[in-house]
Each structure stands twice: as structure tokens, then as C-alpha cells.
GUKOL-10496 format. One line per 5 residues: for each residue x, y, z of C-alpha. Coordinates in Angstrom, 1 decimal. Layout:
BEGIN
X/Y/Z | ...
***
This chain:
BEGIN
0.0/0.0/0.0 | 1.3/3.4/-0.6 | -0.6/7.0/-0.1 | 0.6/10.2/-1.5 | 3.6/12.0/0.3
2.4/15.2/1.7 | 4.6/18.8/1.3 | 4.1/21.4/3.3 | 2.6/24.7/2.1 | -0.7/22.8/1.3
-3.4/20.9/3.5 | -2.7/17.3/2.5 | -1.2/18.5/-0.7 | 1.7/16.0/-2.2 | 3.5/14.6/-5.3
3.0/12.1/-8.2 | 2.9/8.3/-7.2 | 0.6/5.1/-9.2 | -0.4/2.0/-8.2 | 0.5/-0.7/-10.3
-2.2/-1.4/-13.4 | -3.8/-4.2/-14.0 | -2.0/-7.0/-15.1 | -3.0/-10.1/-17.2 | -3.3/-12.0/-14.5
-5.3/-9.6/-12.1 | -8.0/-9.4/-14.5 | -8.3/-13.3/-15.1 | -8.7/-13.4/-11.0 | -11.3/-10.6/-11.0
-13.5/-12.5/-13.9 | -12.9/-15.7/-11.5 | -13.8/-13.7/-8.5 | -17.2/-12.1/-10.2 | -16.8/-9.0/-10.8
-17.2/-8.9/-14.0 | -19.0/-5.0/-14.3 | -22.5/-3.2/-14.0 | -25.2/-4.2/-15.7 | -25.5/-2.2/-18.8
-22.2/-1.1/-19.2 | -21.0/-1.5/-22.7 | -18.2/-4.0/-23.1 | -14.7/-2.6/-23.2 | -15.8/0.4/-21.2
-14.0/1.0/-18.1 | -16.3/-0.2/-14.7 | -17.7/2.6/-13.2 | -15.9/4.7/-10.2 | -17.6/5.6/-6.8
-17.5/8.5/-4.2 | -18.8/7.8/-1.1 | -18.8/11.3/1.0 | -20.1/10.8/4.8 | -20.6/13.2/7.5
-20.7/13.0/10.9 | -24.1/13.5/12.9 | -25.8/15.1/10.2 | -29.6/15.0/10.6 | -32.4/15.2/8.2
-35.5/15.2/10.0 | -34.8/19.0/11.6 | -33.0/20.9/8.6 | -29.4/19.1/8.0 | -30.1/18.7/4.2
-33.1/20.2/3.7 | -35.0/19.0/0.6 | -36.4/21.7/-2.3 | -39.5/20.9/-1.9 | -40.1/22.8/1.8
-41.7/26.0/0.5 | -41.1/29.2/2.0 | -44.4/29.5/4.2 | -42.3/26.4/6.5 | -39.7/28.0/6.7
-38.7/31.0/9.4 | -36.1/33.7/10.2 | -35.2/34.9/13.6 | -38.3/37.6/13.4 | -40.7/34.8/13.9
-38.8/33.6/17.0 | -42.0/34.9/18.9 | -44.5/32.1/16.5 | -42.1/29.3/16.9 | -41.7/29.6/20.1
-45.9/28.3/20.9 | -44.4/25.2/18.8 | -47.1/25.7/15.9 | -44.2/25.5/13.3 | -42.0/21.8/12.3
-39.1/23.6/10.4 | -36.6/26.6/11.1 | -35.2/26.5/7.6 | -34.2/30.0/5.5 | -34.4/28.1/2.1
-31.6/31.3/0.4 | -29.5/30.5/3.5 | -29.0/26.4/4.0 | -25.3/25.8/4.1 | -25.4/23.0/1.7
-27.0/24.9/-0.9 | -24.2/23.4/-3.7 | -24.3/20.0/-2.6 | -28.0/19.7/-3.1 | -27.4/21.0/-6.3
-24.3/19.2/-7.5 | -25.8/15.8/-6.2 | -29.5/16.2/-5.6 | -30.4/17.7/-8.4 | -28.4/16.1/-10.6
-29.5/12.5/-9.6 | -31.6/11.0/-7.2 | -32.9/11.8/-3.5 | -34.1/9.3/-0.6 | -36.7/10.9/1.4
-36.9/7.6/3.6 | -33.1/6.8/4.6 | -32.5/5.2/8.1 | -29.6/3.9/10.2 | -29.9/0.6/11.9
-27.9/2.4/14.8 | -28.2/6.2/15.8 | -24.5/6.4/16.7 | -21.3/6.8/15.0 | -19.5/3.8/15.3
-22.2/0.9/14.6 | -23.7/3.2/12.0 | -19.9/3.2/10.4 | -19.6/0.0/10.7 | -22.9/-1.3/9.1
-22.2/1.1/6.2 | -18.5/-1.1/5.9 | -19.9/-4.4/6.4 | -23.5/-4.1/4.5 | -24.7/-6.0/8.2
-26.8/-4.6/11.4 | -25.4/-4.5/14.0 | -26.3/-7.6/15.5 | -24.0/-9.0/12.8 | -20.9/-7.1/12.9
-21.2/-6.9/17.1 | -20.3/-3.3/17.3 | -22.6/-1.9/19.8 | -21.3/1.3/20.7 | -18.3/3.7/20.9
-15.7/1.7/22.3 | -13.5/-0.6/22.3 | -15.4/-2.8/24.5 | -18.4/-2.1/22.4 | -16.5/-3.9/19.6
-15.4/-0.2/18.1 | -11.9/-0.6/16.1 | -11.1/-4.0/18.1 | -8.7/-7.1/17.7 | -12.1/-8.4/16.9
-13.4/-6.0/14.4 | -10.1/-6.0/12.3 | -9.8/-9.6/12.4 | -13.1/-10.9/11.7 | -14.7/-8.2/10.3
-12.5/-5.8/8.3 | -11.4/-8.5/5.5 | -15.3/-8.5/4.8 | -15.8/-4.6/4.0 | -16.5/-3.7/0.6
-13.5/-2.0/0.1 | -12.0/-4.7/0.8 | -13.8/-6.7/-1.7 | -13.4/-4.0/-4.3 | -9.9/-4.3/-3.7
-8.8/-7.6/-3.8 | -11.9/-9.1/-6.3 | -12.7/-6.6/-8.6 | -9.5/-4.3/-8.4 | -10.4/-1.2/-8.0
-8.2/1.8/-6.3 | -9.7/2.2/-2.6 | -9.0/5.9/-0.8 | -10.1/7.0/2.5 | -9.8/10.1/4.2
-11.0/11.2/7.6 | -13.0/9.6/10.5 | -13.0/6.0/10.2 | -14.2/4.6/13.8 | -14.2/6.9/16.9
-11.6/4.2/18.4 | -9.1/4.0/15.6 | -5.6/4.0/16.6 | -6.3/3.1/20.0 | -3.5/1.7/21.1
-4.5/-1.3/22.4 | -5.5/-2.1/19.2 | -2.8/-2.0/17.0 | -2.4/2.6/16.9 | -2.0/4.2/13.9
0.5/1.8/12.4 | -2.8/-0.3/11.5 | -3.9/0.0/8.2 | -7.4/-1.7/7.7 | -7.4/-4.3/5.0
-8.7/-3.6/1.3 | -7.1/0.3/1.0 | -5.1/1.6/-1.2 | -4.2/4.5/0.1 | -4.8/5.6/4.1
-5.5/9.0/5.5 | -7.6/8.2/8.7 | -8.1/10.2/11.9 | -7.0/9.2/15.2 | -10.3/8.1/16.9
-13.1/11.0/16.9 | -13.7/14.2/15.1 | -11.8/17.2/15.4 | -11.2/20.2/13.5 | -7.3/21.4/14.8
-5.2/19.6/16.8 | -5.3/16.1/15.8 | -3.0/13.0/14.4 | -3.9/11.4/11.1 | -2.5/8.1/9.7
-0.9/8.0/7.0 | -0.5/4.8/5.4 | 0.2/3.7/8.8 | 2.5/6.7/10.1 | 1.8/9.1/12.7
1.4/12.7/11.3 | -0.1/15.5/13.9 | -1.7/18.8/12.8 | -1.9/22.4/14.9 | -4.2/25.0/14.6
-3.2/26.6/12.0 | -5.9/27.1/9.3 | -4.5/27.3/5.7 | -2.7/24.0/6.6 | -4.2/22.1/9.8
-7.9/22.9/9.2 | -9.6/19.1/8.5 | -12.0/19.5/6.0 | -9.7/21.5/3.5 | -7.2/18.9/4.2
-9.5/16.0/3.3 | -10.3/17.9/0.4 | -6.6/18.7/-0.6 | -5.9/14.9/-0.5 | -8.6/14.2/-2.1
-8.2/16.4/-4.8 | -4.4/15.2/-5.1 | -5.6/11.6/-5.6 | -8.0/12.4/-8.4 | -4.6/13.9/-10.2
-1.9/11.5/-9.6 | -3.9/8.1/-9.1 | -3.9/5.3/-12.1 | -6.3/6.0/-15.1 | -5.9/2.2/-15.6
-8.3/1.2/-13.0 | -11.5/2.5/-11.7 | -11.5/4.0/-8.1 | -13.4/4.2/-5.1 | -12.9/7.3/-2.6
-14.8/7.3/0.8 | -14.2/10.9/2.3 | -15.6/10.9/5.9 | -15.8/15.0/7.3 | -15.6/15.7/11.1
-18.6/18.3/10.4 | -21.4/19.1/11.8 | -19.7/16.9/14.5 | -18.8/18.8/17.9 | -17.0/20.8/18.6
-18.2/22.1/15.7 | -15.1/24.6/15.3 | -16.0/26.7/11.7 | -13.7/27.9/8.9 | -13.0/31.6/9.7
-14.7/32.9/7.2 | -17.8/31.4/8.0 | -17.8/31.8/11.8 | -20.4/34.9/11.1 | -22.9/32.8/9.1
-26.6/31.8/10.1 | -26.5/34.4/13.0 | -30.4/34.4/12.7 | -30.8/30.8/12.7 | -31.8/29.1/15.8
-32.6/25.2/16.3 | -36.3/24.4/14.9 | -39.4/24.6/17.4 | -41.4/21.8/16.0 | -43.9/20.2/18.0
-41.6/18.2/20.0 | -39.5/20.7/21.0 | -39.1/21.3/24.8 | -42.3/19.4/25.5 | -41.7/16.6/28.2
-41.8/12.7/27.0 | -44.8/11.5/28.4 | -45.7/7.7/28.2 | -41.8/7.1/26.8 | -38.9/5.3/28.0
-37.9/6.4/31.5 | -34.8/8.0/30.0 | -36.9/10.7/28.4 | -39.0/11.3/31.2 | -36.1/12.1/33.3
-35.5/15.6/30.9 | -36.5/18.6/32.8 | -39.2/20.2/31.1 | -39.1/23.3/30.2 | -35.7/23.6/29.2
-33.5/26.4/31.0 | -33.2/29.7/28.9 | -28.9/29.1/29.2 | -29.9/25.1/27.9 | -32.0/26.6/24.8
-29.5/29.3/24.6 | -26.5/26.6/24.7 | -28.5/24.1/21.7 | -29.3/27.2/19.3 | -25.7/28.1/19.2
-25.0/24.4/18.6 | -27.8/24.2/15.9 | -25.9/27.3/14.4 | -22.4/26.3/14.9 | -23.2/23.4/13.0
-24.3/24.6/9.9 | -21.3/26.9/9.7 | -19.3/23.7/9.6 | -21.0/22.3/6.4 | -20.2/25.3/4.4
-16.4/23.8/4.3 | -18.3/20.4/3.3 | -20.0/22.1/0.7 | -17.3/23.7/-0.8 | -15.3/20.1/-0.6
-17.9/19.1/-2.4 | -17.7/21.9/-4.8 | -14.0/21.5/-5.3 | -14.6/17.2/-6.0 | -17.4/17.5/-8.5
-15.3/20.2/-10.6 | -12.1/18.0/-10.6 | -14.1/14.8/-11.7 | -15.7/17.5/-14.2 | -12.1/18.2/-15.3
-10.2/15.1/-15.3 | -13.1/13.8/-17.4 | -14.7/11.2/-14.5 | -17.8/12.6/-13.8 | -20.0/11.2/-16.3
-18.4/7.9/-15.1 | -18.5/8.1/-11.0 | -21.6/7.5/-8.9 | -21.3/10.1/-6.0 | -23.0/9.0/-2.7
-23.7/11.7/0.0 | -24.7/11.1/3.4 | -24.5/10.5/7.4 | -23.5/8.5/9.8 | -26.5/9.3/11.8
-28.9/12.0/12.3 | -29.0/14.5/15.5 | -31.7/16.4/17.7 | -31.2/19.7/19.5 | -34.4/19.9/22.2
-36.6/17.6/21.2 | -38.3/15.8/24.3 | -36.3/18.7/26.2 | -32.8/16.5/25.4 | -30.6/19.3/24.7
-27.7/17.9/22.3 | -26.9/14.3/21.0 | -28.2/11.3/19.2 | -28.8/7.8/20.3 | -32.5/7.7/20.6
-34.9/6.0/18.5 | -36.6/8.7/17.1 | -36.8/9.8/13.7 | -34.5/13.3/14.3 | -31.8/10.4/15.1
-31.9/7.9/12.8 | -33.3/9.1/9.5 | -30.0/10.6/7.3 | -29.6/12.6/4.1 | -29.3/10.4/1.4
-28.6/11.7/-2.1 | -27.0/9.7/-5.7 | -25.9/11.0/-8.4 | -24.1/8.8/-11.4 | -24.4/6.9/-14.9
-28.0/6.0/-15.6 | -29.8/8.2/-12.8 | -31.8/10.9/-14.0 | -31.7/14.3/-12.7 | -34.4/15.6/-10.1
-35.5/12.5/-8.8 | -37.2/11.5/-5.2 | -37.4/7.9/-4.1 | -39.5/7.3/-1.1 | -38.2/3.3/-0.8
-37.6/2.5/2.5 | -33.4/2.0/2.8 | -30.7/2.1/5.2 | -26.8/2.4/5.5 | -26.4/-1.3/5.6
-27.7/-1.0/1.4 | -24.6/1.1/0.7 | -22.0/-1.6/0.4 | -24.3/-4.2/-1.5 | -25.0/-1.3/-4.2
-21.2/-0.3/-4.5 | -20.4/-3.9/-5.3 | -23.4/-4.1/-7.0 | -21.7/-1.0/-9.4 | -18.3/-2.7/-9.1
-20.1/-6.1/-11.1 | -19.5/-8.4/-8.0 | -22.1/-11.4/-7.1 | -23.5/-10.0/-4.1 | -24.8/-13.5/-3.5
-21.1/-14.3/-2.4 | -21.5/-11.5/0.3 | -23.4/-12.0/3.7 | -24.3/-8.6/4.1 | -27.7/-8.0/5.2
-28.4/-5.2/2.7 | -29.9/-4.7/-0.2 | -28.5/-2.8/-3.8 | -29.7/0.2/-4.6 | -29.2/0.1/-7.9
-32.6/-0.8/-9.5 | -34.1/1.9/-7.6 | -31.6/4.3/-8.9 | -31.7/3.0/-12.4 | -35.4/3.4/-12.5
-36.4/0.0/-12.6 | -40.2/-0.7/-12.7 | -42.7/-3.2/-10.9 | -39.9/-3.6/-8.0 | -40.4/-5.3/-5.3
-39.3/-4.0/-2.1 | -38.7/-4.0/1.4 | -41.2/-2.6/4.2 | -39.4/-2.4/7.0 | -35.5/-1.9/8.6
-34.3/-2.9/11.9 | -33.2/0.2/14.5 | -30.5/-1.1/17.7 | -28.9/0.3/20.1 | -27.1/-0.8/22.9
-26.9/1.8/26.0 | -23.7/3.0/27.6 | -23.4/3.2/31.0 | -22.5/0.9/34.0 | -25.2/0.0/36.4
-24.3/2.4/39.3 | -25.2/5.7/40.6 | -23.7/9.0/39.4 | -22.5/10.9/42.2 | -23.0/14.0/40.5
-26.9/12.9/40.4 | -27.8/10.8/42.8 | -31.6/11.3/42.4 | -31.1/9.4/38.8 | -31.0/6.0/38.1
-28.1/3.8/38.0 | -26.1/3.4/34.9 | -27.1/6.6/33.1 | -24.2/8.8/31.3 | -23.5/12.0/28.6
-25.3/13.7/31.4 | -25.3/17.6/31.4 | -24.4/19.9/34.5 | -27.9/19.9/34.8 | -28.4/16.4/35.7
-30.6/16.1/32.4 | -28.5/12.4/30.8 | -28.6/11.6/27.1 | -27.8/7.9/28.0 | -27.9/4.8/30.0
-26.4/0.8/30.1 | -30.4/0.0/29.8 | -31.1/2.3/27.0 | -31.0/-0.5/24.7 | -33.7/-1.1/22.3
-34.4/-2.4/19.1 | -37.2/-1.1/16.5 | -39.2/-2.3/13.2 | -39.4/0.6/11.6 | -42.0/0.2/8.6
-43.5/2.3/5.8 | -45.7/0.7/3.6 | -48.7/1.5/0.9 | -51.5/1.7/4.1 | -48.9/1.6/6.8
-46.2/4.2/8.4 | -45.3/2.7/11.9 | -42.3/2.2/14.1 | -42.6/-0.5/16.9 | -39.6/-0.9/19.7
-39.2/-2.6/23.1 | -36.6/-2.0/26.2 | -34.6/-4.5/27.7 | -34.9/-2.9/31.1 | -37.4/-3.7/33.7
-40.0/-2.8/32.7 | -39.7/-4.1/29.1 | -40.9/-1.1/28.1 | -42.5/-0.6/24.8 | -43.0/2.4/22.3
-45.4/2.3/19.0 | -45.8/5.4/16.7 | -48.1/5.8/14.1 | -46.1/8.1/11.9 | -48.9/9.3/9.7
-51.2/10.6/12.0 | -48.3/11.9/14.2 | -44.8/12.4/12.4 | -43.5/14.2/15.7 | -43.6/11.2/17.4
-45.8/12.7/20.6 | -47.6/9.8/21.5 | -46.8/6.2/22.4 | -50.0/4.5/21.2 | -48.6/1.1/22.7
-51.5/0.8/24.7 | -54.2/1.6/22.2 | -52.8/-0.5/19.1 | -55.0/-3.8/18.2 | -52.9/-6.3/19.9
-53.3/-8.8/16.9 | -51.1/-6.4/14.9 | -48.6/-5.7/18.1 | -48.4/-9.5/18.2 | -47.2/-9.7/14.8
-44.8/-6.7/14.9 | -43.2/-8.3/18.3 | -42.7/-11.5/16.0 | -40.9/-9.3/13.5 | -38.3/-7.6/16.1
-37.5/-10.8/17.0 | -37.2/-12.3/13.3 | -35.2/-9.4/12.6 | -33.0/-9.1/15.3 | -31.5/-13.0/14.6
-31.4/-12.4/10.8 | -28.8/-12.6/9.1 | -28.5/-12.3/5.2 | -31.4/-13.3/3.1 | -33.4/-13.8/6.2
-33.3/-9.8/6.7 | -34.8/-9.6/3.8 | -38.0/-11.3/4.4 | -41.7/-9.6/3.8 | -42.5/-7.8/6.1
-45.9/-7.9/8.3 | -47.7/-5.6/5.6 | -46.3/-7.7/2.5 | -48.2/-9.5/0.5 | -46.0/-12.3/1.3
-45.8/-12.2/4.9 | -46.6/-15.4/7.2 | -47.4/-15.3/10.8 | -47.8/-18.2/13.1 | -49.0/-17.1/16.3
-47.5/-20.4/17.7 | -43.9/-19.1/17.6 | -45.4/-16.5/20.1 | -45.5/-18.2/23.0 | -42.4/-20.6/24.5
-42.8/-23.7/25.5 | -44.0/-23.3/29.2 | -47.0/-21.2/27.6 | -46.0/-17.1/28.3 | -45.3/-14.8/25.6
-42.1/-14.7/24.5 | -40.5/-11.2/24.3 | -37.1/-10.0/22.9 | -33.9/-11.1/24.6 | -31.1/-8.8/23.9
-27.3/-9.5/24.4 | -25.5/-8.3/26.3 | -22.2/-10.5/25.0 | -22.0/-10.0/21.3 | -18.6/-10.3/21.0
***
């Protein structure tokens, strides 16, 4: 492996250096191997290359990418404060002043947009992970942010890491793989291997040390330790990914396709802006939709614990977060910008399907939680997700349900492998983008999480439950070791629900019906026929032991769907409910 060597003078900015072409040889193993190119590419013509550009908590649901179709009566400048603040409006969104504005148009626009993207785990490293390994994460066992939670382990890079696609678009189908920025928020831990480990399949390496900065951080580089200052014009992190970036596009081979995943730290905290956007958005505050500042009643005890109403220096604190992180994604959009031009350039574009989206999505108030992600709700784990490439046409909205864990099957999918050779639990894209008719689809996705937190009082709150953590000074905690759940979240023709249980005491359970109430408000648990909660408690715990083709299976609104009551009960005649791990690796 080899990665550009960087000069100073220039974030990330270095000299010429190839990779080896193809030889005779290579290609006889890649035909062997199955990857033999996209459907509908015309023989002789070089396989098609792939972007994949991912951010880090970037939300859809409140305004992180917002689509073109809000119109101007939803959204609000500061002047309205006064209206939003009796919660009669969903959006806080000055259409002329997004900070994504040439993203949307670049990629959106130009291709297709999912309006119904999910993430099978609202945090950053299982979401990561699921995007790498096509699985849930059930499957790949990372359950949270650390190494214990599977995050960067022995385990992951041994069992897991040879499996990514990159790794299979390296080694079957022989494609140049590039990465730059956040991989997993425990890479280069040194307990597992530092910096000096460079994860199977790429080409070339350019990874963070563990979580997102902006200054003041270490990279790897193809292995070796290189740390940055504070300096903007050569330390600040999204310039330098798209300085690297930029320098691969030049010097790389033009005798193989590529694949470039470019991973920003924005809009993650601490959400440190370019200078010359650190003035932006001052009349933007966070949105007052309905569920903004309004306490969780009949939810998970975890919400209920947030102090409603919020404290003016708490709603005061989240607005400037809110703002502080769109003033981030102006550097993300101008790294798109810079991408889309080279590719433009160099002659690429027409040949490169560019993926943009997140890691997970974000909420600032809602249920009075002031800043994170984590929770089951839609502000957390619905993303931005928008294609652009050969054979998508412009302006296009899909409202298929998908998730993360579809990325790597559709990039192998592009790359010509046999995805039945994979065991990812995702599905390919690529008929949906390609505007394929009479498709038969998924209706639901599978949302887990696994709480952090060890089952003992904080002495900072003692009037809390054990085990909770990411509390504020306030006592108000985003987290807890029995925070775990695991969801079904559905849409279908007739149907648009999301069902989850607890494993905590009181095995507590949340049902949603999303039409009728899109601001998730009220837990209609209690009022649901209890046939049709029967059958989606059957489905949590289909899903949560699938693997493969089995998470794939109709759903309980498909035409194909089967229930057998009997499997609800176990053998000494109680209901069965969902067991949940607490050893997955």
C-alpha cells in the first residue's frame, strides 16, 4: 500500500505516485472472482468509479439537508422567533440560507434523492460500521463507541474488516480504494494496533485518530503518525480531506476504476467553523417543532427524566450548537464543490456515482434532550441520502424505505460483484436508482442500540437511576447501560409505523403511528390492536436474529408475509418477548 507523500505549504497537498495497473493476471482473478462489471455497461468500457462522502451527525429530520421541496411559508427567520416559540411550526429552515445549498445542487439535483433513509444504529460507530460491512449491527457486534463495544477491536479488524466492501473492491474486482477522515471513533487506539494499522482492502490511508476534530489532531498515514496544529491554511480538517482528495484524483492510475470514501468531522462537535464562516446563520436558531421542549410523556424512562421546560442558558446553549453546526457544512460544501469540478475536469464525472450522506442524524431539544443522538426517534436515525451517477436521472425523489447497511451491497453491485457471495444484510440500490419498474421491495429496517453506562449511581446525580451517562451539569443524561432497544421501523402503501421494546425492567414498549403523528408525541402502545402488536413483536425478533437473506423477508404488511401465532408463545406457555445481548462479541 502506498498514499501520496504530503509537502508542506498545502493541507494534505503532495507529489506524483501510481499504483501498479492491471496485469493479465489480475483481471483473469477478478473474472474468476465475479466481478465482471454493472449491468448495462458496454463491453470494453472501463467499470464505473464511486464516491462515497459521509458526515458526521448530520440530521435530516430538523434541517441538516433540507429537501427543495419545503416552501417558503415552513420555513422562518429569527423575526418569527415569537411564533415558533408556541411550537405551531416543524421547520426553522431560510431556504436562500442552507449551508449546503451546492451539494443539493451538485448531487441532488443532478440525480436521485431518498426521502426515507434510516440507520440501523443512531451512533457513530455501529452506523460506520454497518455502512462497511453491508450488516446490522447484530451482525458485525459493534454496539457502541468503544472498544469494549466492539469499536476498532482485535475483533473487528480480524473478523470483520477483511469482509468490507473496500476490501472486496480491492482484492476481487480491483479497484483503487481511498479513504480520508473519521474512520471509527476508536481508531488508533493503542490497544488495538495505533495508527501503524492499516485496515485491509485500502489503497491508500488517511484516517483520523479516533473522533472528530477540527485542529489539533493526528492522522495516519498509510500507517505513520502525522499530527496537525491550529493553523488554518494547513491544519484545518475538512480543507485537508479535500486537498488529499483532490491530489488523488490527479496523480492516481487511469488504468483502474477508483473508489474514494471521504468521511468530514462536520457538523460533529465541537463544531469549530472555517474563519470565514464563523459569522454565518446568526439568525438561525434550532427548529421549534412540535416536539421541541415538551416533556416525553408515556416514553422510556430516560426521556422522562429531561426537565421540562428547558433552562433559557440550555436553549441558549443548543441554538448556538444548531448554528455552529451549519457553519461547519459550508467547508463540506465547498469540498464538495471542489470534488465534483475536478471529476468534471479530469473527465470522471460522467463515469462516478457520488453518494452523499451520514453517519446518523442529530436532535437539539426535542423531548427537552438538549444535544446528541442515540435515541430511536426519527431526528436520530433518518440521514440525508442523495446519488448521483451513470444511468440516474436528474431531479429525482425515491421514497423506498433503505438504510446504510444497502450502501456496500449497491457499491459492489456497481463494481459487477455477485452480491450473493457476500453475507451482508443489505440490499443494492441500484434498480431503484436506475429506475427500474414493478420492483419489489422491502417494508421495513431494523433500528439497535445498545446503552452505555454501568449499572451504578452517578455521584453527580444521585436522584437518577443507575447506569445513566452523557449527562449535562444539569443532571438532564442523554444515556444509560439500559437504554438499549431495538425497533421495526415500517412504511408501507397503508402503513407508516415504528414499533420498539426496552430490555430494562419494565420491558418497556413504544409504537408510533407516523402518519397521523410524524412528531412522534404519542406512544399509542396501549391503544394498538394487539393482533397487529403480536405480529410486529414477531418481527423484532425475526429481525433481530437475521442474518443475510433472512433480513430480507416480507415484512408484516407484504403480500407475502406469514405469521404463526405459535412461535409467540415458549414452550411453558408465556409470551415470548425480545432477549437482547449483552455478550455479542
Amino acid at each position: 500500500m502506498r498514499l501520496l507523500p504530503l509537502a508542506p505549504g498545502r493541507p494534505g497537498w503532495g507529489s506524483h505516485r501510481h499504483l501498479p495497473s492491471c496485469s493479465p493476471t489480475l483481471l483473469l482473478l477478478l473474472v474468476l472472482g465475479g466481478c465482471l462489471g454493472v449491468s448495462g455497461v458496454a463491453a470494453g468500457t472501463r467499470r464505473p468509479n464511486v464516491v462515497l462522502l459521509l458526515t458526521d451527525d448530520q440530521d435530516e429530520v430538523l434541517g441538516g439537508m433540507p429537501f427543495s421541496e419545503y416552501s417558503t411559508a415552513d420555513c422562518q427567520t429569527g423575526l418569527q422567533r415569537e411564533e415558533l416559540r408556541q411550537g405551531h411550526l416543524r421547520t426553522y429552515l431560510e431556504p436562500s440560507r442552507t449551508p449546503l445549498k451546492k451539494t443539493r445542487a451538485l448531487i441532488g439535483e443532478m440525480g436521485m434523492t431518498f426521502s426515507s433513509a434510516y440507520v440501523p444504529s443512531a451512533l457513530c460507530c455501529p452506523s460506520r460500521a454497518s455502512i462497511l460491512t453491508g450488516k446490522y449491527p447484530h451482525n458485525h457486534h459493534v454496539v457502541n463507541n468503544t472498544l469494549e463495544g466492539n469499536c476498532s477491536s482485535k475483533s473487528w479488524q480480524k473478523i470483520q474488516e477483511p469482509n468490507t466492501f473496500p476490501a472486496i473492491l480491492r482484492s476481487m474486482c480491483g479497484y483503487q480504494t481511498f479513504f480520508a477522515g473519521k474512520y471509527l471513533n476508536e481508531y488508533g487506539a493503542p490497544d488495538a494496533g495505533g495508527l501503524e494499522h492499516v485496515p485491509l482492502g485500502w489503497s491508500y490511508w488517511y484516517a483520523l485518530e479516533k473522533n472528530s476534530k477540527y485542529y489539533n489532531y493526528t492522522l495516519s498515514i498509510n500507517g505513520k503518525a502525522r499530527k496537525h496544529g491550529e493553523n488554518y491554511s494547513v491544519d484545518y480538517l475538512t480543507d485537508v480531506l479535500a486537498n488529499v482528495s483532490l491530489d488523488f484524483l490527479n496523480y492516481k492510475s487511469n488504468f483502474e476504476p477508483f473508489f474514494m470514501m471521504i468521511a468530514t468531522p462536520a457538523p460533529h462537535s465541537p463544531w469549530t467553523a472555517a474563519p470565514q464562516y464563523q459569522k454565518a446563520f446568526q439568525s438561525v436558531f434550532a427548529p421549534r417543532n412540535k416536539n421541541f421542549n415538551i416533556h416525553g410523556t408515556n416514553k422510556h424512562w430516560l426521556i422522562r427524566q429531561a426537565k421540562t421546560p428547558m433552562t433559557n442558558s440550555s436553549i441558549q446553549f443548543l441554538d448556538n450548537a444548531f448554528r455552529k453546526r451549519w457553519q461547519t457544512l459550508l467547508s463540506v460544501d465547498d469540498l464538495v464543490e471542489k470534488l465534483i469540478k475536478r471529476l468534471e475536469f479530469t473527465g470522471e464525472l460522467n463515469n462516478t456515482y457520488i453518494f452523499y450522506t451520514s453517519d446518523n442524524g442529530y436532535h437539539t431539544g426535542q423531548f427537552s434532550l438538549p444535544i446528541d443522538k442515540r435515541q430511536l426517534y426519527e431526528f436520530d436515525i433518518k440521514v440525508p441520502l442523495l446519488v448521483r451517477g451513470p444511468g440516474i436521472k436528474p431531479n429525482q425523489t425515491s421514497k423506498m424505505l433503505v438504510a446504510n447497511i444497502d450502501l456496500g451491497p449497491t457499491i459492489l453491485d456497481i463494481a459487477g460483484y455477485d452480491l450473493n457471495k457476500t453475507q451482508m444484510d443489505g440490499m443494492s440500490l441500484l434498480p431503484i436508482l436506475r429506475g427500474a419498474s414493478n420492483l419489489t421491495w422491502r417494508s421495513d429496517v431494523l433500528v439497535e442500540y445498545q446503552g452505555e453506562g454501568r449499572n451504578v449511581t452517578d455521584p453527580t446525580c444521585p436522584s437518577l437511576s443507575p447506569g445513566v451517562s452523557q449527562c449535562f451539569p444539569d443532571c438532564i443524561c442523554e444515556d444509560a447501560y439500559n437504554n438499549t432497544y431495538a425497533c421495526v421501523r415500517t412504511m408501507s402503501a397503508l402503513w407508516n409505523l415504528q414499533y420498539c421494546e426496552f430490555d430494562d425492567q419494565e420491558v418497556f414498549v413504544e409504537v408510533y403511528n407516523l402518519t397521523a403523528d410524524p412528531d412522534q408525541i404519542t406512544n399509542i402502545a396501549k391503544n394498538i390492536d394487539p393482533e397487529l402488536l403480536g405480529k410486529m413483536n414477531y418481527r423484532l425478533m425475526m429481525l433481530q436474529s437475521c442474518s443475510g437473506p433472512t433480513c430480507r423477508t416480507p415484512g408484516v404488511f407484504d403480500p407475502g408475509y406469514r405469521f404463526d401465532p405459535r412461535l409467540m408463545f415458549s414452550n411453558h406457555g408465556s409470551v415470548r418477548t425480545r432477549r437482547f445481548s449483552k455478550h455479542l462479541l
